[in-house]
C-alpha positions in Angstrom: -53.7 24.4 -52.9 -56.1 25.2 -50.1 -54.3 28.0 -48.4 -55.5 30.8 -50.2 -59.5 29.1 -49.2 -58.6 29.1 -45.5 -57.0 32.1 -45.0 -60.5 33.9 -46.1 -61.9 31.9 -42.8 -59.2 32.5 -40.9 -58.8 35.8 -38.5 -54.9 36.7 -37.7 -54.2 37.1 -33.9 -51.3 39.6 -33.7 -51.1 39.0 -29.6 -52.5 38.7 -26.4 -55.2 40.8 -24.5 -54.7 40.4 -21.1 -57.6 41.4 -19.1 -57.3 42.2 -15.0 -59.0 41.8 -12.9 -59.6 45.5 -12.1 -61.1 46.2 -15.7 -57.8 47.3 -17.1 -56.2 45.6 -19.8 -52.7 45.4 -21.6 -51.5 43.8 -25.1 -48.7 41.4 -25.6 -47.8 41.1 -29.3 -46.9 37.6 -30.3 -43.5 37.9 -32.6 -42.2 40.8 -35.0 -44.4 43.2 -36.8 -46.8 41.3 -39.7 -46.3 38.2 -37.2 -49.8 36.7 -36.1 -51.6 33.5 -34.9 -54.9 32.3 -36.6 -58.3 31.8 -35.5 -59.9 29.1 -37.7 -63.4 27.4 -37.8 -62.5 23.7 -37.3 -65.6 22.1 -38.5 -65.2 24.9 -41.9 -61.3 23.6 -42.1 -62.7 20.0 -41.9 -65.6 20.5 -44.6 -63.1 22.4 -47.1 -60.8 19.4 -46.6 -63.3 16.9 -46.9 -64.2 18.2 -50.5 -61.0 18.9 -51.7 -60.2 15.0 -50.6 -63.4 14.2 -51.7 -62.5 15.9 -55.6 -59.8 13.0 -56.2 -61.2 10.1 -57.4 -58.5 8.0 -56.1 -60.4 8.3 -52.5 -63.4 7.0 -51.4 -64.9 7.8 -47.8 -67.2 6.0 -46.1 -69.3 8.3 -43.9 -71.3 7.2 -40.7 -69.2 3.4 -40.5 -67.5 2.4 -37.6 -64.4 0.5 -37.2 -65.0 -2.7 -35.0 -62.5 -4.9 -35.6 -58.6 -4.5 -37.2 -56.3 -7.4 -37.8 -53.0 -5.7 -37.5 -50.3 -8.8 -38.3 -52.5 -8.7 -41.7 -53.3 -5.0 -42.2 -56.9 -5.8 -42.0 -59.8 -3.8 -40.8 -64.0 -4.7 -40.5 -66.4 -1.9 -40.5 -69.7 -1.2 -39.7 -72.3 0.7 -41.2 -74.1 2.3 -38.2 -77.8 2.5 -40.6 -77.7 -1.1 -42.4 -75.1 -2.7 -39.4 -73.5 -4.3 -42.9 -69.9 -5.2 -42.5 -67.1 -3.5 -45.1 -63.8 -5.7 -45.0 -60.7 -3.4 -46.3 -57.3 -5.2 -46.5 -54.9 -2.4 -47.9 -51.4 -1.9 -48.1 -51.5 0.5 -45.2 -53.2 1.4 -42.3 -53.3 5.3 -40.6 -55.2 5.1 -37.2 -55.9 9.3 -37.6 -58.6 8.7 -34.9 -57.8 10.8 -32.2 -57.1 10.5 -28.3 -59.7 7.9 -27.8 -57.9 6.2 -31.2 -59.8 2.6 -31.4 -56.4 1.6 -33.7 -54.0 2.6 -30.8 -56.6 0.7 -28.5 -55.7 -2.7 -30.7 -51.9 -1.8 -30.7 -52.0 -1.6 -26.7 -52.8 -5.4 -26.9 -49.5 -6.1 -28.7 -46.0 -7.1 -26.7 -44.1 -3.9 -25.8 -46.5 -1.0 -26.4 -45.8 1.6 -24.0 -49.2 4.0 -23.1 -49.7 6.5 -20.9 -52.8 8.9 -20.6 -52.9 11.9 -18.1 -55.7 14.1 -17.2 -55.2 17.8 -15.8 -57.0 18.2 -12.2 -58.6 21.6 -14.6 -61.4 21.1 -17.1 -62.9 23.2 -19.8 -66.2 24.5 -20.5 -67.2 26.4 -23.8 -69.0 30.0 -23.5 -69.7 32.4 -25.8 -69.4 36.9 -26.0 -72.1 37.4 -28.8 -71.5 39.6 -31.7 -72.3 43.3 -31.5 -74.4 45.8 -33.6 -74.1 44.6 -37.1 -71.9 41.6 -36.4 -69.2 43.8 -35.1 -66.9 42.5 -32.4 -67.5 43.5 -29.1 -63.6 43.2 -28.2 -60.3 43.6 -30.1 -60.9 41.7 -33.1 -57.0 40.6 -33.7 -56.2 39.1 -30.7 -56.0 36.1 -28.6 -58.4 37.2 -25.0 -56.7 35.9 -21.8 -58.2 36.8 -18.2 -55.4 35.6 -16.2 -56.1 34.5 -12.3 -53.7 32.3 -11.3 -54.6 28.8 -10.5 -57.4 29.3 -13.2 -58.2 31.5 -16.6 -60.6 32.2 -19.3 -59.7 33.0 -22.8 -62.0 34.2 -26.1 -61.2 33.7 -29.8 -62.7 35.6 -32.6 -64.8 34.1 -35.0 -65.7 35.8 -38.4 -69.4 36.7 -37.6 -68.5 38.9 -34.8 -69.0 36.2 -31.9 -66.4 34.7 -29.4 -65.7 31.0 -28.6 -64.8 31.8 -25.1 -63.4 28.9 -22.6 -63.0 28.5 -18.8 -60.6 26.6 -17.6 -61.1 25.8 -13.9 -60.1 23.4 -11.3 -62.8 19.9 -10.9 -62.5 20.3 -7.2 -61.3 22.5 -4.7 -62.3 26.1 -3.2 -62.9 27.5 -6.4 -63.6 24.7 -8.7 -66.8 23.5 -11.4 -68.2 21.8 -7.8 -68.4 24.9 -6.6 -70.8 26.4 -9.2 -73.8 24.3 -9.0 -76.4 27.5 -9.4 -76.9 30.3 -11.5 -76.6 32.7 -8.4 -72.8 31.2 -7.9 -71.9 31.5 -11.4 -73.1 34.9 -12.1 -71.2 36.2 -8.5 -67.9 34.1 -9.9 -68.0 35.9 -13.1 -69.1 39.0 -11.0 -65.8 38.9 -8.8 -63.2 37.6 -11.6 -64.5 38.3 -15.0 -66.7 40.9 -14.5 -65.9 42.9 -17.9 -66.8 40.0 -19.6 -69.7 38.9 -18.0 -71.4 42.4 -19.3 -71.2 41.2 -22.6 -71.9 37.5 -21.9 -75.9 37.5 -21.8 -76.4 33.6 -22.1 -73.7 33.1 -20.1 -75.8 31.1 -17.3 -77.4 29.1 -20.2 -73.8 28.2 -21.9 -72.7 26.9 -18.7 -75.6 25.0 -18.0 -76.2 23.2 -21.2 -72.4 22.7 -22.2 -70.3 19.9 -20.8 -67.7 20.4 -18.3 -64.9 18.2 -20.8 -61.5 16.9 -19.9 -58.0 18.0 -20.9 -55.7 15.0 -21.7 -52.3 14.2 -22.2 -51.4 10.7 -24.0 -47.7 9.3 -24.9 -47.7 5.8 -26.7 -45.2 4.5 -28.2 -44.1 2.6 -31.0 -46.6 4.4 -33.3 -46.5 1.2 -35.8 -46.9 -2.1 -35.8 -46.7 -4.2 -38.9 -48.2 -2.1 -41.8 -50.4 0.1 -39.5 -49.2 3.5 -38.5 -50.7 6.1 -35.7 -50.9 9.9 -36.7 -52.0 13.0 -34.6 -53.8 13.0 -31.6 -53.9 9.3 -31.8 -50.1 8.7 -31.2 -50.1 12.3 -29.5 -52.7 14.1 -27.6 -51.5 17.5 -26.2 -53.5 19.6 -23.8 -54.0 23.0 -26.1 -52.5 26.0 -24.2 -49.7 26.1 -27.0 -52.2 26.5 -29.7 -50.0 23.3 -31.3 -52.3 20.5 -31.9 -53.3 20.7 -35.0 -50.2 21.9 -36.2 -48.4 19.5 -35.0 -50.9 16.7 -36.6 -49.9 18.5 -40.1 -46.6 18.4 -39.4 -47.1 14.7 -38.8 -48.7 14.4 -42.6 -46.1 16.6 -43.8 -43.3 14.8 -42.8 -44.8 11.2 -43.3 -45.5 12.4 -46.7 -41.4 13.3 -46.8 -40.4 10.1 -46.1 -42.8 8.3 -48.3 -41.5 9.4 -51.0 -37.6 9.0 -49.8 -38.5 5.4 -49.4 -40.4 4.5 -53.0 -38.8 3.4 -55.7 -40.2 2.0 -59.1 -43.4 2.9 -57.4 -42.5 0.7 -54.5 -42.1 1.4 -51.2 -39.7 -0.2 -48.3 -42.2 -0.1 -46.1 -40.4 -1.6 -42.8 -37.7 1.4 -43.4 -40.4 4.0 -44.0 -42.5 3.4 -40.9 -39.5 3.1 -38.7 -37.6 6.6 -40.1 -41.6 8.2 -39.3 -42.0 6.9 -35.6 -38.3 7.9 -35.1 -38.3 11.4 -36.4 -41.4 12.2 -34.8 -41.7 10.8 -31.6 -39.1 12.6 -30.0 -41.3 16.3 -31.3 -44.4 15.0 -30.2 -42.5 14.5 -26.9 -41.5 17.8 -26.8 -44.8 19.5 -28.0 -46.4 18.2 -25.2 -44.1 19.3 -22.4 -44.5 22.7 -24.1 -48.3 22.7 -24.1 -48.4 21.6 -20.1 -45.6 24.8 -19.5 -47.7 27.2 -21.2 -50.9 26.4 -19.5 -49.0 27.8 -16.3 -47.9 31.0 -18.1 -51.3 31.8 -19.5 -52.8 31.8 -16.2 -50.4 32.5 -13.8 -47.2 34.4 -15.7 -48.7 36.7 -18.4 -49.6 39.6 -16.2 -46.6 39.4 -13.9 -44.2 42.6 -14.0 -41.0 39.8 -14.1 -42.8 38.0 -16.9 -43.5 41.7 -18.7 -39.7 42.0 -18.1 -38.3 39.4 -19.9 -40.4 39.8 -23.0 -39.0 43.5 -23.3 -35.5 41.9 -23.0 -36.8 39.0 -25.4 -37.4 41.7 -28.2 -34.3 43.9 -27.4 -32.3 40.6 -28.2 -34.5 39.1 -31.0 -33.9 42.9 -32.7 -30.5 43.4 -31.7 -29.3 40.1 -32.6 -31.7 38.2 -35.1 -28.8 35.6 -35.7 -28.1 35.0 -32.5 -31.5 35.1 -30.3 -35.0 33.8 -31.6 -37.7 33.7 -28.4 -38.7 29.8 -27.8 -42.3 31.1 -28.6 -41.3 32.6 -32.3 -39.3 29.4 -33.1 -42.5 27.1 -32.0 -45.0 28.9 -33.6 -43.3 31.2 -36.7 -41.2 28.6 -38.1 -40.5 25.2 -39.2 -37.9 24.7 -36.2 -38.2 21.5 -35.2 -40.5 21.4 -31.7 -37.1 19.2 -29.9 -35.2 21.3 -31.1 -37.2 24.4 -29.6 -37.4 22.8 -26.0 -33.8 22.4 -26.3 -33.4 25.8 -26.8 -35.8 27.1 -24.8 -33.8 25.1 -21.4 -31.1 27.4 -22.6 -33.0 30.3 -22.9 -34.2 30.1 -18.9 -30.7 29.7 -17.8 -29.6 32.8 -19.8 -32.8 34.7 -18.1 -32.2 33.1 -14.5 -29.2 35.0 -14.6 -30.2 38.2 -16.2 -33.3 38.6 -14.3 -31.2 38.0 -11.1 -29.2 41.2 -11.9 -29.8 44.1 -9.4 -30.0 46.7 -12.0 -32.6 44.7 -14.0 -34.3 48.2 -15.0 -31.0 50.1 -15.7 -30.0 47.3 -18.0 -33.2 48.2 -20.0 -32.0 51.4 -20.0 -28.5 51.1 -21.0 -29.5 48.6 -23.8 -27.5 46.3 -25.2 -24.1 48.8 -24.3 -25.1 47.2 -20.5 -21.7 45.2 -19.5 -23.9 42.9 -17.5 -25.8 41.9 -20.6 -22.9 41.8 -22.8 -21.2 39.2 -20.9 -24.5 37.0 -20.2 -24.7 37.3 -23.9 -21.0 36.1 -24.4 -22.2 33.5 -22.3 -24.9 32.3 -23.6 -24.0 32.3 -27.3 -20.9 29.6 -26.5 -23.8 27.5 -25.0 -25.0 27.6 -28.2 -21.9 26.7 -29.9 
């Protein structure tokens, strides 16, 4: 019942800006027309969930307690209150580690026999900046879209937020010739925004100060697996943490709740539940998406920084909606299924393996532009197509 409150907070994205490095910029819609991403205040989403949770008197929160200590093989957890140091016990009928990358529940499930963990770090970081509202909290840049400055092995982007401000973000290499080590004064910061961002840094005035003061944080990868043990269960970012170039990890933590929320109730009867077949069906149906998600995320980081300006790149989104028009039923773009439906993400990256063979071949053709052209009467295309849709068969 909350998606009429959030949308108010939320600003549709209906594409891509891509800003070059020469000042001039171009814009890459995102799907079909009334199609759009969403820009969303995190810590308003988390408040307006918080009460409507809070509104239900069948939960009770316990703000500013730690956990310290879980008994897994009796579903049983000790916290602390961090102003009194007093010790809650809780032993319920379920546990839901939904504590993030750094989950201290996944921590305790490392220490049992056959848990699988693995945590990757980019060689990039992040660092959040900010483009201040204009005149009158007007926006300063194109309201409705996602901001990408493109430059190869790095990028920054900017996301609206409803008071007129951008939440911009630089994501750059730790080390190397053009790197965070490099910009250890404001004179080399302001000359790097100068030389690669310098439309931005006009309307960036506390850009030195952002840098300064912000922390240069870490993008991290982490696969585990089995997300259960006994009668305790891991859930979104705790089971699996995604870098964010796919604009997926929330999304896919609420697909997580969704579809644990699914099986629940498949699995209760007389207002029991089977709880061993429950848990199982959930780690099993999602761990091979949260798999998936994640390849995705790592793929698009190098297509937001290095791809999105590139003329073969340009091409093969022109053919992309040529196809997706032409033939709804047959072609959806990897990108439309991901983010504009309920496909599920294995099922995408699936596709989208198909999908590059199908445009290895197509974008191979000498006569890419006359196949533009000629449309879909193109005999080239027509029998890639023929091929393609018995892959698909």
């Amino acid at each position: 019942g909350l998606e009429a409150k959030i949308r108010k907070i939320a600003i549709p994205m209906k594409g891509r800006v891509i800003h070059h490095v020469d000042g001039t910029t171009d814009f890459q819609p995102y799907g079909k027309e009334g199609q759009a991403i969403y820009s969303v205040s995190r810590g308003q989403l988390n408040m307006d969930l918080d009460s409507a949770t809070e509104a239900d008197d069948h939960v009770q929160f316990h703000y500013e307690h730690r956990c310290t200590d879980l008994d897994l093989r009796n579903t049983k957890a000790t916290l602390k209150n961090l102003a009194t140091n007093e010790l809650l016990e809780i032993q319920p009928s379920l546990i839901i580690g939904a504590d993030g990358a750094y989950s201290q529940v996944r921590y305790e499930m490392q220490k049992t026999p056959r848990f699988n963990y693995q945590q990757d770090h980019l060689a990039h970081g992040y660092k959040e900046l900010s483009i201040p509202a204009g005149p009158n909290g007007s926006h300063q840049i194109e309201k409705n879209a996602l901001h990408i400055w493109p430059r190869k092995s790095f990028m920054l982007i900017a996301l609206p937020n409803l008071d007129g401000s951008f939440t911009c973000t630089l994501f750059l290499a730790y080390e190397g010739a053009i790197s965070f080590e490099k910009l250890q004064g404001e004179s080399e910061v302001e000359a790097f925004f100068q030389t690669y961002f310098s439309d931005a840094l006009s309307i960036m005035p506390t850009l030195v100060a952002d840098f300064f003061e912000n922390p240069t944080a870490s993008l991290v990868t982490i696969r585990c697996y089995p997300w259960v043990f006994e009668q305790t269960a891991l859930i979104g970012d705790a089971s699996h943490a995604i870098v964010p170039f796919y604009g997926q990890g929330m999304n896919s933590g609420f697909e997580d709740c969704r579809i644990f929320n699914q099986l629940l109730e498949q699995n209760m009867e007389n207002g029991a539940v089977n709880w061993p077949n429950f848990l199982t069906s959930y780690e099993k149906s999602r761990k091979p998406d949260a798999e998936a998600i994640a390849d995705f995320a790592l793929k698009n980081f190098i297509e937001m920084r290095d791809w999105v300006g590139e003329p073969q790149f340009l091409m093969r989104k022109k053919v992309e909606k040529l196809l997706q028009k032409a033939y709804p039923d047959l072609f959806t773009p990897v990108y439309s299924m991901v983010t504009f439906s309920h496909t599920r993400y294995s099922e995408a990256y699936a596709e989208s393996k198909r999908q590059d063979a199908f445009f290895d071949q197509l974008m191979a053709q000498q006569n890419i532009s006359a196949l533009l052209e000629d449309g879909l009467d193109n005999v080239e295309l027509q029998t890639l197509l023929k091929a393609y849709q018995k892959t698909a068969s």
